[in-house]
C-alpha positions as CSV (number, residue, x, y, z in Angstrom):
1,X,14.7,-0.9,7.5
2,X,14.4,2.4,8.2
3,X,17.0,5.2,9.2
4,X,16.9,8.5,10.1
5,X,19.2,11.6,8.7
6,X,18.9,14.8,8.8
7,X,17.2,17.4,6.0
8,X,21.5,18.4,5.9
9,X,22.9,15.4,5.7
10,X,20.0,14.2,3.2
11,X,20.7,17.6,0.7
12,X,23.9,15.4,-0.1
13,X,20.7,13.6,-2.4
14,X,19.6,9.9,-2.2
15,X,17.6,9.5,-5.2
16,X,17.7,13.4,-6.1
17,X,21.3,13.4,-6.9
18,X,23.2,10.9,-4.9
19,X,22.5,8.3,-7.6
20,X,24.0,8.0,-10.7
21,X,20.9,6.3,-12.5
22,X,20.7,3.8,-15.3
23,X,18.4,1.5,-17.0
24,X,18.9,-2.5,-17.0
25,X,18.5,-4.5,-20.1
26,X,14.6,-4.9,-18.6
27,X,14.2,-1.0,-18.3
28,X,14.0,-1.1,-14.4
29,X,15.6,1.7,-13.0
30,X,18.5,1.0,-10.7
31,X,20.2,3.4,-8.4
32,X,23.8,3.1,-7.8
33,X,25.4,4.8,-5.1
34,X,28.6,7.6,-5.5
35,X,32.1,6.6,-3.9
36,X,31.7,6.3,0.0
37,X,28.2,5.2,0.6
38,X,29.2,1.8,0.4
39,X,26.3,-0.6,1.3
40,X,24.1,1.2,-1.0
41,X,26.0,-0.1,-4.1
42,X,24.1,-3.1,-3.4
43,X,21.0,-1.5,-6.1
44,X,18.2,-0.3,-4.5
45,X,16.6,2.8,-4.9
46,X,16.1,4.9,-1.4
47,X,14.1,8.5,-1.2
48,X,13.5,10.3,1.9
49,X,10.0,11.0,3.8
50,X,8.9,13.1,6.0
51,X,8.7,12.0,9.7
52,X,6.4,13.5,12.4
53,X,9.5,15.2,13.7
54,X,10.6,17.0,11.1
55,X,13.4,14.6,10.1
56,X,13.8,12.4,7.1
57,X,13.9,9.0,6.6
58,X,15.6,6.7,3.7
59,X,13.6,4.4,2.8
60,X,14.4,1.4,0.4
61,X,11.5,0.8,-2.4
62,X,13.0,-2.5,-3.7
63,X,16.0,-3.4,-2.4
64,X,16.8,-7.1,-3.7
65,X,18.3,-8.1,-7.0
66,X,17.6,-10.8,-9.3
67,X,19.5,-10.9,-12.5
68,X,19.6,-7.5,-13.1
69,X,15.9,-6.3,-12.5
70,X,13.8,-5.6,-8.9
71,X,12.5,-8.6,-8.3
72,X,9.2,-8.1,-5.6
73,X,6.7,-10.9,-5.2
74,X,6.5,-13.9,-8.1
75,X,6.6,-12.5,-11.5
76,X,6.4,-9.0,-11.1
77,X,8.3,-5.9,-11.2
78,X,8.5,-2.1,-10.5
79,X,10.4,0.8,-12.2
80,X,10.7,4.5,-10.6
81,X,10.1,7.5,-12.3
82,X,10.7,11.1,-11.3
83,X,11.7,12.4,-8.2
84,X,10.2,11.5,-4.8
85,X,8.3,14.2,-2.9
86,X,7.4,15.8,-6.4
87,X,3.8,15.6,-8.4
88,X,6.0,13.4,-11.1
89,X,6.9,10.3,-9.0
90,X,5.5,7.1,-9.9
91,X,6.3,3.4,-9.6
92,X,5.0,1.4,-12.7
93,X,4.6,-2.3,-12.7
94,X,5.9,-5.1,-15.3
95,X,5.2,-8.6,-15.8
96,X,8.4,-11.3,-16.3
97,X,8.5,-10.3,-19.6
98,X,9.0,-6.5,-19.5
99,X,5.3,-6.1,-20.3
100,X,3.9,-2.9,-18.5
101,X,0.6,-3.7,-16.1
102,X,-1.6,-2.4,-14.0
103,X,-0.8,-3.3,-10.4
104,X,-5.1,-3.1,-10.0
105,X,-5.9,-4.5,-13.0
106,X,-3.4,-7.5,-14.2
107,X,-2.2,-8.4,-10.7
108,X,-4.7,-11.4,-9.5
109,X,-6.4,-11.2,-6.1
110,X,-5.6,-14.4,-4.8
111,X,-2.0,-15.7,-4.6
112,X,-2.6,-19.5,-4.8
113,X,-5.1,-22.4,-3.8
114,X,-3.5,-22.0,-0.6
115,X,-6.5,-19.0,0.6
116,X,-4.2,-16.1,0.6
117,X,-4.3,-13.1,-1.2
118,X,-1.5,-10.8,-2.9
119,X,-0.9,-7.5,-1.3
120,X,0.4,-4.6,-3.2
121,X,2.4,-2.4,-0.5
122,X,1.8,1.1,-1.1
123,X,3.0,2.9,2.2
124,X,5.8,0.9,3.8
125,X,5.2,1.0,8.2
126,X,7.4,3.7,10.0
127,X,6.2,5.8,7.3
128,X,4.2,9.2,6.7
129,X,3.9,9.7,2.8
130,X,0.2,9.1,1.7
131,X,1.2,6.9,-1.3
132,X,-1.7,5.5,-3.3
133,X,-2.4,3.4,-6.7
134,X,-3.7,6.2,-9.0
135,X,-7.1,4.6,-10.0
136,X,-7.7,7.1,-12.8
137,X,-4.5,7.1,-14.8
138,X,-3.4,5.1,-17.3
139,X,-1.7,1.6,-16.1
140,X,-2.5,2.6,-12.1
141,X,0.6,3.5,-11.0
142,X,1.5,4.4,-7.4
143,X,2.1,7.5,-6.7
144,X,1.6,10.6,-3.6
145,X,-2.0,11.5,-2.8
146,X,-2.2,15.4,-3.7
147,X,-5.1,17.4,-2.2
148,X,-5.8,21.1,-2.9
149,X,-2.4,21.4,-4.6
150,X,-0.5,19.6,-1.9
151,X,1.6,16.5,-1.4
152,X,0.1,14.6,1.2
153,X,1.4,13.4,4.4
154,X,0.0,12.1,7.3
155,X,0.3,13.5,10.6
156,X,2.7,11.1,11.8
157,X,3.8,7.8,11.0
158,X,1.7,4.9,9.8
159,X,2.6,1.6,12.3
160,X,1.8,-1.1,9.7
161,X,2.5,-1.8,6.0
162,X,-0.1,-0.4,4.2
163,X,-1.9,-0.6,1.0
164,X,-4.3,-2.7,-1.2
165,X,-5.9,-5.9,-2.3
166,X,-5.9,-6.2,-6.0
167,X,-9.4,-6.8,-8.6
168,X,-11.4,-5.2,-5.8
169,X,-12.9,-2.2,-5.7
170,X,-15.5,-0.4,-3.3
171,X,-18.5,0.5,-5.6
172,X,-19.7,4.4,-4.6
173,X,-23.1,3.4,-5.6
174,X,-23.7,0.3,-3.8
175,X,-24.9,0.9,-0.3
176,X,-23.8,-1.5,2.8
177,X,-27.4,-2.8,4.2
178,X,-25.5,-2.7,8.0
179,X,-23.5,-0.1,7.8
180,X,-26.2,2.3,5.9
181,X,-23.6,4.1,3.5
182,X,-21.6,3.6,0.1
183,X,-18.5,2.7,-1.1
184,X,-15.4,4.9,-1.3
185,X,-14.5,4.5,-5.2
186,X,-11.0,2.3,-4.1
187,X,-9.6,-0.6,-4.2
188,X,-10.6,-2.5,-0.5
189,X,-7.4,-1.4,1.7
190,X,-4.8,-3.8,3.4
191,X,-3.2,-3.4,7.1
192,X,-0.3,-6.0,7.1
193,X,0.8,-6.3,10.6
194,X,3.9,-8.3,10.7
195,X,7.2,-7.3,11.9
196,X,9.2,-6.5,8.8
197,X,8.8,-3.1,6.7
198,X,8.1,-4.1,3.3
199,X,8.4,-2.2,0.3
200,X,6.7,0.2,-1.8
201,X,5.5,-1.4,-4.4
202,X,6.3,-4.7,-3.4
203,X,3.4,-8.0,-4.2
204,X,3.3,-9.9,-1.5
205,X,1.6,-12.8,-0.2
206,X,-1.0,-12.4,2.6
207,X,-3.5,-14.7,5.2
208,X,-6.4,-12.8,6.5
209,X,-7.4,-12.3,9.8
210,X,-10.1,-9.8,10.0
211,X,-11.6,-6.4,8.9
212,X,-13.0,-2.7,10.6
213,X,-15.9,-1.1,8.4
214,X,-14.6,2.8,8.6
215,X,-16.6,5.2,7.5
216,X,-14.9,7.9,6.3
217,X,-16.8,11.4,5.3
218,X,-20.0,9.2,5.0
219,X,-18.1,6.1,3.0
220,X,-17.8,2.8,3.7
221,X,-13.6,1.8,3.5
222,X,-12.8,-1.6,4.7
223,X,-9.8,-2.1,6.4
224,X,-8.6,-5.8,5.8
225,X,-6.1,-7.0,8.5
226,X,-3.4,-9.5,7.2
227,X,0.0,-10.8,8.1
228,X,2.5,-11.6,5.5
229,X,3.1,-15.5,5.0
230,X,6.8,-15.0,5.4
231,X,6.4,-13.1,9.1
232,X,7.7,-15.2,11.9
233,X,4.4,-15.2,13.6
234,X,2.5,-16.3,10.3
235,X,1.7,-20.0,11.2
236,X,0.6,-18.8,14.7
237,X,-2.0,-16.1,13.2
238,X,-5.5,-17.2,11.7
239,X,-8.1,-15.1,13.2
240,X,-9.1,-12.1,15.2
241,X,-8.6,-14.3,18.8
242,X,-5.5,-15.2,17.0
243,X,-4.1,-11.2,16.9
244,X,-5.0,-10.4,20.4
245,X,-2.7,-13.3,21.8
246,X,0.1,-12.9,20.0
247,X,-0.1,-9.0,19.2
248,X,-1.8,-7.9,22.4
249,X,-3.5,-4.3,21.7
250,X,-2.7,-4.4,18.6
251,X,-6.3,-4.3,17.1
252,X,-7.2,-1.1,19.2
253,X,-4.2,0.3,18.1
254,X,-5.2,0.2,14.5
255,X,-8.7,1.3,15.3
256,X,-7.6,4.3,16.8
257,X,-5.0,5.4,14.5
258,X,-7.1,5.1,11.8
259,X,-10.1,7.0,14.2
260,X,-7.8,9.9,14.8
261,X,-5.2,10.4,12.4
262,X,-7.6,13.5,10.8
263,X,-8.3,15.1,14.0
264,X,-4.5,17.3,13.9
265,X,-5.8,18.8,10.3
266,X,-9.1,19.9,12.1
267,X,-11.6,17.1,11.2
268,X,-13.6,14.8,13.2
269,X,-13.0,11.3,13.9
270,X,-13.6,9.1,11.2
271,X,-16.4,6.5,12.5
272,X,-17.1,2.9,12.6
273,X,-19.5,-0.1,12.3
274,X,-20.6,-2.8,13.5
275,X,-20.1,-1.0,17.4
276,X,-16.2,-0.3,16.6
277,X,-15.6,-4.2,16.3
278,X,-12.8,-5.8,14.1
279,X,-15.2,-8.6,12.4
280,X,-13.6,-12.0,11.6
281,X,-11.7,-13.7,9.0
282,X,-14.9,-15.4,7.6
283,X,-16.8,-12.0,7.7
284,X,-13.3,-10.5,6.4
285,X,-13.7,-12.9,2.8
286,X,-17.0,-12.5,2.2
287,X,-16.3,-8.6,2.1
288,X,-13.1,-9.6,-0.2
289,X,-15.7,-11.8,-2.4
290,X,-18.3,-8.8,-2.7
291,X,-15.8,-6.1,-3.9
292,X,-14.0,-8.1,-6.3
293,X,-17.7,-9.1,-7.7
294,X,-17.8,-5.3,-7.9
295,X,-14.8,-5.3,-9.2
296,X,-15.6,-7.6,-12.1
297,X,-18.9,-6.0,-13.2
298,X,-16.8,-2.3,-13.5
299,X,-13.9,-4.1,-15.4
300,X,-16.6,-6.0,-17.9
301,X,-18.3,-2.8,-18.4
302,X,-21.9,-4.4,-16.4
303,X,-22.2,-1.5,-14.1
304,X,-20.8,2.1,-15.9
305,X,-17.8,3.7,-15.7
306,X,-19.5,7.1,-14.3
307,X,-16.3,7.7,-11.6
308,X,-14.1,7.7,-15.4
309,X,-11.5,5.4,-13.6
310,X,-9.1,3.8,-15.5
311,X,-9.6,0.6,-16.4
312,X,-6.3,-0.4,-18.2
């Protein structure tokens, strides 16, 4: 859930200096609110983002509690470090034994037998941080997108859960035979479109329904619609049809955010193929199947490391 405050009553600190932090016995960071928050003591770390209208918002990164650690999605964990809004933050990722790993690398693709996939929530929805797995650091941690010196924020808040599909990744020098250009160098990126805000950093199990082929600055970046298994509408959502009658506009609402959300900054569109279309969910896994083959060949050392990403 998100609430708004504003930059006054936030300078009071959330995670800055509202918290008095510790460490658990599994050396997850916990935040624990000062006298009269209340509800917060509860352990869950909160930072503020920026809002399209100049406001901030507290947003919870991993609110539930298991015996004494953040417990997200099956077996795995995150820990916080440094301050939100700064160059230093990061969220780091352990296994069920306190075993640090790499939220692209050790996290597996899919979730069961079942056909769905684990999603690793990078930018929670009603949100504006550009939050990303760092794909050239050491154990891929999440952290803000900087560009020419600059945290980055979008223009206004992203409407879905966002983020990415583990063991995938969209190979820069393989190029699409339809759409005519390469990959962008990531990991293939998720739009979860249920009805709950999830949380940064959260794994989290997802059907798919379909996919757009962007193509941003000349590179081909998938965008992978899913719902999370857990949403209310989950059992009622299998396909593309599926979206338009139970989330009516919803699909043309993604296409155009993502179409437009450059043009305040001064760029273009971004552009997209197969005539603007959100393909299906069987066109949707066979782009899932291709990257993680990518995927595979990068992390076995068959095609070379010439991007220098970090593959630990």
């Amino acid at each position: 859930m998100i609430t708004t405050r504003s930059k006054a009553s936030l300078s009071r600190g959330v995670m800055a200096s509202g918290f008095n932090r510790r460490q658990t016995p599994g050396g997850v960071l916990v935040g624990r609110s000062p006298a009269g928050v209340g509800a917060l003591d509860s352990l869950y770390a909160s930072r503020s983002f920026r809002t399209s209208h100049s406001q901030q918002a507290v947003l919870n990164l991993s609110p539930k509690r298991l015996g004494g650690v953040w417990r997200l999605f099956s077996t795995f964990k995150s820990e916080v470090a440094g301050e939100a809004e700064t160059t230093d933050f990061r969220i780091f990722f352990k296994d069920s034994s306190g075993n640090s790993v790499s939220p692209w690398h050790d996290i597996p693709l899919k979730a069961g037998s079942d056909g769905t996939f684990n999603f690793i929530c990078e930018i929670p929805k009603e949100t504006s941080a550009k939050m990303e797995v760092a794909t050239d650091e050491n154990l891929t941690p999440i952290k803000q997108d900087i560009k020419k010196g600059n945290l980055r924020f979008y223009p206004y808040n992203i409407n879905w859960n966002y983020g990415l599909f583990p063991q995938t990744w969209e190979d820069p020098g393989h190029i699409d035979k339809d759409c005519e250009v390469a990959g962008d160098n990531d990991p293939v990126d998720v739009v979860e479109i249920g009805s709950t805000q999830l949380d940064m950093g959260g794994v989290y199990k997802v059907k798919v329904l379909g996919v757009y082929a962007m193509i941003d600055d000349g590179e081909l970046d998938w965008k992978v619609i899913t719902i999370n298994v857990d949403d209310p509408k989950a059992s009622m959502v299998n396909n593309v049809a599926d979206i338009e009658k139970e989330f009516p506009g919803e699909l043309e609402k993604i296409l155009i955010w993502f179409r437009d959300y450059k043009m305040p900054d001064g760029k273009p569109q971004n552009k997209f193929g197969y005539d603007n279309k959100c393909l299906d969910k069987d066109f949707a896994l066979k782009v899932i199947d291709e990257t993680h083959a990518f995927y595979n060949k990068l992390k076995s050392g068959a095609r070379e490391n010439t991007e220098e990403l970090s593959l630990t």
